[in-house]
N, C-alpha and C positions, 0 to 999 in steps of 0.2 A: 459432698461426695455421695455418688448412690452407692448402696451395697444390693447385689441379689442371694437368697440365703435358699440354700435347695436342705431338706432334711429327711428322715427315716428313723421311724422307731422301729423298736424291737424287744420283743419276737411278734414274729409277724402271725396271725390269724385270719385266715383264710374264711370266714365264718360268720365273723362280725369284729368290727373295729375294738381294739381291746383298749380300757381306760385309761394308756398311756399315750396312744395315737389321738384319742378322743382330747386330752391335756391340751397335746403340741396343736392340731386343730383349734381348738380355741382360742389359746393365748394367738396365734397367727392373724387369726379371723376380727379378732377384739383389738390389733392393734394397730397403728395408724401407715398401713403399709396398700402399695398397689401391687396391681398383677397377683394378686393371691390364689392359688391354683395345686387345692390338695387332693390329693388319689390313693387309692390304695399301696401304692409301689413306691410312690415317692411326693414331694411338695416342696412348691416354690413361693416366694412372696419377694417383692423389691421395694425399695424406698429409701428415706434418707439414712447417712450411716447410723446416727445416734438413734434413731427407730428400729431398725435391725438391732443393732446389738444390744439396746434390751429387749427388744421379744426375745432372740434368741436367746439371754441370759432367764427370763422367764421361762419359753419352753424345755431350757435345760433340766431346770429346776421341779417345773412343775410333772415333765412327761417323767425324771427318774421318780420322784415324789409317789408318780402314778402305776409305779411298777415294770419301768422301759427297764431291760436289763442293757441295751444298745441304742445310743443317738447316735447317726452318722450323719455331718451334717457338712456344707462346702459353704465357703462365703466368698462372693467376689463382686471385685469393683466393676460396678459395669458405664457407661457412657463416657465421660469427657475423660479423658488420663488414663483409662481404662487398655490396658493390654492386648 
């Protein structure tokens, strides 16, 4: 199964990327995922499910670790069985 995982820290800074953004960035970047596509407003990354779900149990971890007082984040099934 693919999963696509869209995310958002917070608070946001307008200014420069704050150490909690910079976390979920990473852990995303460093794991074994396609389509990875982060911005200031939002970010996406797809891949197999059990890759997804631990980045995203990483970037949980590491972006509140980092100071995120808010992750929002959506996960879905995307291609075959897909909705």
């Amino acid at each position: 199964m693919r999963l696509r995982v869209e995310f958002t820290t917070e608070p946001f800074d307008l200014d420069e990327a704050p150490a909690h953004a910079v976390a979920a960035r990473d852990v995303i970047q460093k794991a074994q995922l396609d389509a990875v596509d982060v911005g200031p407003f939002g970010n996406t990354a797809e891949g197999e499910a059990g890759d997804v779900l631990a980045a995203v149990t990483a970037l949980l971890r590491d972006s509140l670790e980092a100071g995120a007082t808010r992750v929002s984040l959506q996960v879905n099934v995307i291609g075959e069985g897909a909705s």
